[in-house]
N, C-alpha and C positions, 0 to 999 in steps of 0.2 A: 577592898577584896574583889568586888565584883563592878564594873561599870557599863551601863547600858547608856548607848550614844542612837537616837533617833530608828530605836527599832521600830521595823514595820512587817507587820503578817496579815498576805494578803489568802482567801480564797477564793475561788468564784462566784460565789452570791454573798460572801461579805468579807468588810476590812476589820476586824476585831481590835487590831493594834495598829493605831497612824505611825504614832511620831511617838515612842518611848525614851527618855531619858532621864535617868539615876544613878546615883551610886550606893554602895550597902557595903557597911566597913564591917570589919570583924565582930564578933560577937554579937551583932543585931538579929533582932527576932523581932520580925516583920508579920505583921499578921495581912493578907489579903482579902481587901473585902468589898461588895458591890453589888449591884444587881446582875442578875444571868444573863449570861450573852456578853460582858463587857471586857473579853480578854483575860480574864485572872486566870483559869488554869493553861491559856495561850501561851501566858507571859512564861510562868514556872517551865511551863515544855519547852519554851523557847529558848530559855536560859542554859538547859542542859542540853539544846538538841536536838530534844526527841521529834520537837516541829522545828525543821531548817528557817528562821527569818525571811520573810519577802527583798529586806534590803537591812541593814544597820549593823553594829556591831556590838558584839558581846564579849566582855573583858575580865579574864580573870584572874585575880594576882600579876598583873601585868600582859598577860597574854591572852591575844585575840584568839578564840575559839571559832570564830565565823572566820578567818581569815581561812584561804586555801591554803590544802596543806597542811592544817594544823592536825594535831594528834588528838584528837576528841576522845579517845578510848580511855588516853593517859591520863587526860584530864578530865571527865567521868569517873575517873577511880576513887578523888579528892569528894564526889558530889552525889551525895546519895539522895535517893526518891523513893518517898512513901504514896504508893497510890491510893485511891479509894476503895477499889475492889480487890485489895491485898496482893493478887498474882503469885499465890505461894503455889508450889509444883504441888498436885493431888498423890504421884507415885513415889513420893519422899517423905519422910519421916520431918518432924517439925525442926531435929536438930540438922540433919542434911539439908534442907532448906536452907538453913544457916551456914553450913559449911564450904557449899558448891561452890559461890562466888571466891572466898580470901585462899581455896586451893588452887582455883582454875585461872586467874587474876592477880594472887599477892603470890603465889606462889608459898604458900605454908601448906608445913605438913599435915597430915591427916590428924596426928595427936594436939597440935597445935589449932588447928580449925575446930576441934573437938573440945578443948579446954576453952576457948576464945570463947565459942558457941557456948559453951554450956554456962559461963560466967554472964554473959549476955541474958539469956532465959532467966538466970535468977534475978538479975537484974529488971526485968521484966514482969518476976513474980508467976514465971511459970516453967520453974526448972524442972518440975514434974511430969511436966509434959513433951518429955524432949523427942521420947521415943513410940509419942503419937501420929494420927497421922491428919494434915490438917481438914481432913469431912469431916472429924468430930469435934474438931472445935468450934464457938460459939462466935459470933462476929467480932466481938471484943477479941478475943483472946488471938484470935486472924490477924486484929492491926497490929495487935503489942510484938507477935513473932515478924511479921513484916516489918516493924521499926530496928527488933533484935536481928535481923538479916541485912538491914541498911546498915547498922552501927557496925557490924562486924566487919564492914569494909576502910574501919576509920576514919568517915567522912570527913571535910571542913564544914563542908554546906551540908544541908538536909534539908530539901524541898517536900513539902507537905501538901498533895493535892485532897480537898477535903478529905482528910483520914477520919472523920466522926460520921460523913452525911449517909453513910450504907449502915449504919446502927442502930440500934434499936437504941431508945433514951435510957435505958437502965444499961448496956454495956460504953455507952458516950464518958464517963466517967473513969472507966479502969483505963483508956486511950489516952484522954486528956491528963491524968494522971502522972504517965509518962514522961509525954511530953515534956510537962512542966519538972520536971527534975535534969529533964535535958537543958534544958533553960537555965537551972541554976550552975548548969554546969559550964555557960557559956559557949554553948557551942551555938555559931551562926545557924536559922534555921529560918525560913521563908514559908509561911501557911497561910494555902487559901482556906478560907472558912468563911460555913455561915453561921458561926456561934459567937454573938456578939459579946455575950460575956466574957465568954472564954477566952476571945481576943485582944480584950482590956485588960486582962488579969497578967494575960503572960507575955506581952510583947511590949516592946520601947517605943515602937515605928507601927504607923497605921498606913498602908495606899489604898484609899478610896477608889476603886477604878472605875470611869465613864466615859462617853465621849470618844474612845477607842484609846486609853493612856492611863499614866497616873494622875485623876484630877484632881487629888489632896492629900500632899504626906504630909503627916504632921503624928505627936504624941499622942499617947491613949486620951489623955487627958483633953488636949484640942481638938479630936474629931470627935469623939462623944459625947464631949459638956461644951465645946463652943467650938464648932465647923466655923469655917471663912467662908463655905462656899455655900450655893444655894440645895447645889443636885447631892452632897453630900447631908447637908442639914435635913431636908427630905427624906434623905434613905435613911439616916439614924432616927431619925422622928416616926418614922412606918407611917408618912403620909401618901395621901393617895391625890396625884395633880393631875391636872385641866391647864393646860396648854392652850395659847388660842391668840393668835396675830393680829393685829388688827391694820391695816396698810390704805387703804381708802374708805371717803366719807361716804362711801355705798357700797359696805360691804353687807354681808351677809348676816343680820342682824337677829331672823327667825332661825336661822340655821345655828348658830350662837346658842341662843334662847335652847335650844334643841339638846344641843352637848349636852348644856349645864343641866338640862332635865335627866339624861340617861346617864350622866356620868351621877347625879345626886340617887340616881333607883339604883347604879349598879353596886354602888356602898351603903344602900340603906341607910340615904341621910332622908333625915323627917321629910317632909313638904312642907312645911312652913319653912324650912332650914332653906329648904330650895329655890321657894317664892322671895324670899329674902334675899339671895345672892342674887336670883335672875331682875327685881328690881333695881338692888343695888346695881349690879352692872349696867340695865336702862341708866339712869338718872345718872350717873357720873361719867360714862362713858359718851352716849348716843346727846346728853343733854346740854353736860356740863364740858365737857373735854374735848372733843369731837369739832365743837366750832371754832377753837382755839385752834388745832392745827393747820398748818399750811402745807402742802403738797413739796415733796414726797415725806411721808414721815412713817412712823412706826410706833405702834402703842399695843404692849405684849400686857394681858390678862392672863394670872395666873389664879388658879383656886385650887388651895391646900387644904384639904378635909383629915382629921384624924377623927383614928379609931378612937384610940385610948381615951381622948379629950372629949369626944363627940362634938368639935367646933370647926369651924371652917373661916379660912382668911382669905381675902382678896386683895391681890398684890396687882395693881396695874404701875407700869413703866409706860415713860414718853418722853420724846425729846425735848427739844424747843429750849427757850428761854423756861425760865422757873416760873413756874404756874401753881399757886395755890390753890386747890376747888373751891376752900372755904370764902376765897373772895370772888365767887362766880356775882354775876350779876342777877344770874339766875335761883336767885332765891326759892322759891320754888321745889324746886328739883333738888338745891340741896337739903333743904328741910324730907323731903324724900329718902335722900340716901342715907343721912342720920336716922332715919326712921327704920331704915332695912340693917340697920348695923349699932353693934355692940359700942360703937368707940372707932374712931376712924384717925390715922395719922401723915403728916406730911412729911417729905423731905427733900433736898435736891444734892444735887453730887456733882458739880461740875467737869471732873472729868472722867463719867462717864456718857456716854451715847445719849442711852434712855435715864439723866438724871434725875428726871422728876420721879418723883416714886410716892403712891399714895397705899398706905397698909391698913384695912379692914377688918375686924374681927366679928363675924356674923352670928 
């Protein structure tokens, strides 16, 4: 139904989306999801239009919509958008609201936009409210007439730019509500969201978006209970990482030390939690590993701290030949970094880069 080939949207202080490509078949319900800033509501704008692509193409039911020329209005008509802040006219009535678009657009009649509309609203569970006017409605009751003003156009698609995150938690419920019946009813629908739950309950297809793309689709089931990836296992975990290169045997060893101190205060992890990672990374890194490598190389230290858990891991990568620390020569040191840690693990991955891989649980 829809194919995206190497989208890219650029704008002047950032690239949001590099290199997009997917496709999305009929009936799927796709939930979008990611940290801020990573393209999702880019991607959905971009899909319909409302933001022009920097370069690639977007395909729908066989027809390039990016292509010059093409009839975007026509093809808009098939593709309805719910936004976050509703966009309902303030000097129209809730069912006029509903009606404007399938007279001015499908061309039906007045009675027929009227009956359409007003079937819609019940459907919504607000046919009471037809001939209100939308300042007295409540935030909930805002998105379900915006959804009932999208439907009324006969979508195929229905692009969902977070419809819940302008609500209060007690009306997030009568939205999602919705939604989910529009789901059983198969109709294709695309939502960014940041309600994890609600995104595993009602979608088939998950995009993790990072990196400026989609950097993991997979099922509810695979991104929630077992990610392939790192930066997505992280964001469903609600960890909080420590990033940090390591590229020469002089680098910045206090400055290090320094992170790991302000990034451990700025999560209120203990001090002892933190005098423990900042040895553990002395003894293994600077003591144990460090002499092992040969110039040019790279050895990426990473520290994942959770909330929920109140535990912190240390994931050091490096290249080289397979290297176990456990058979450092350096006894010593490693009696040290078993000391700073819970359990310590080895592994190596031959084709990757950074093979070796040593996993910490502090």
């Amino acid at each position: 139904m829809i194919r995206i080939e190497h989208l890219r949207k650029e704008y002047p202080t950032t690239v949001p989306l590099k290199d997009v490509n997917v496709e999305i078949h009929k009936g799927d319900i796709i939930s979008v999801i990611g940290p801020s800033g990573t393209g999702k509501s880019t991607l959905i704008r971009c899909i319909n239009l409302l933001e022009k692509p920097t370069s690639g193409k977007v395909i729908i039911n066989g027809e390039e919509i990016t292509a010059k020329g093409s009839d975007v209005a026509r093809i808009r008509r098939k593709m309805g958008m719910v936004f976050q802040h509703f966009n309902l006219f303030p000097h129209m009535t809730v069912i006029e609201n509903i009606m404007a678009a399938p007279m001015d657009l499908l061309g039906l009649s007045r009675q027929e936009a009227y009956d359409r509309g007003m079937e819609l609203l019940r459907k919504v569970g607000l046919g009471d409210k037809a001939f209100d006017y939308p300042d007295v409605m409540s935030g909930g009751q805002k998105q379900r007439i915006a959804i009932a003003r999208t439907l009324a156009m006969e979508p195929e698609i229905i692009l969902f730019d977070e419809p819940t995150s302008a609500l209060d938690p007690t009306m997030i419920g009568e939205v999602q509500a919705v939604i989910r019946d529009l789901a059983k009813q198969g109709t294709t629908m695309i939502i960014v969201t940041h309600e994890m739950k609600f995104a595993r309950e009602i979608c088939n297809r998950v995009f993790y978006m990072d990196q400026g793309g989609i950097y993991e689709d997979g099922t509810p089931e695979q991104i929630f209970d077992n990610p392939q990836k790192e930066r997505t296992r992280q964001f469903i975990c609600h960890l909080k990482v420590l990033e940090y290169s390591i590229t020469s045997h002089d680098f910045d060893f206090i400055g290090l030390n320094t992170q790991i101190e302000e990034f451990g205060r700025k999560h209120r992890i203990s001090q002892r939690t933190i005098y423990n990672i900042q040895a553990f990374v002395e003894e293994m890194c600077v003591q144990i590993l460090l002499p092992q490598m040969k110039d040019p190389f790279e050895m990426l230290v990473t520290i994942e701290y959770s909330e929920e858990k109140d535990n912190a891991d240390v994931i050091l990568r490096y290249g080289g030949a397979a290297f176990d620390p456990a058979k450092t020569d350096n006894e010593l040191s490693w009696l040290l970094a078993k000391k700073a840690a819970e359990n310590i693990a080895y592994s190596f991955d031959n084709e990757q880069a950074l093979g070796n891989r040593v996993d910490a649980r502090i």
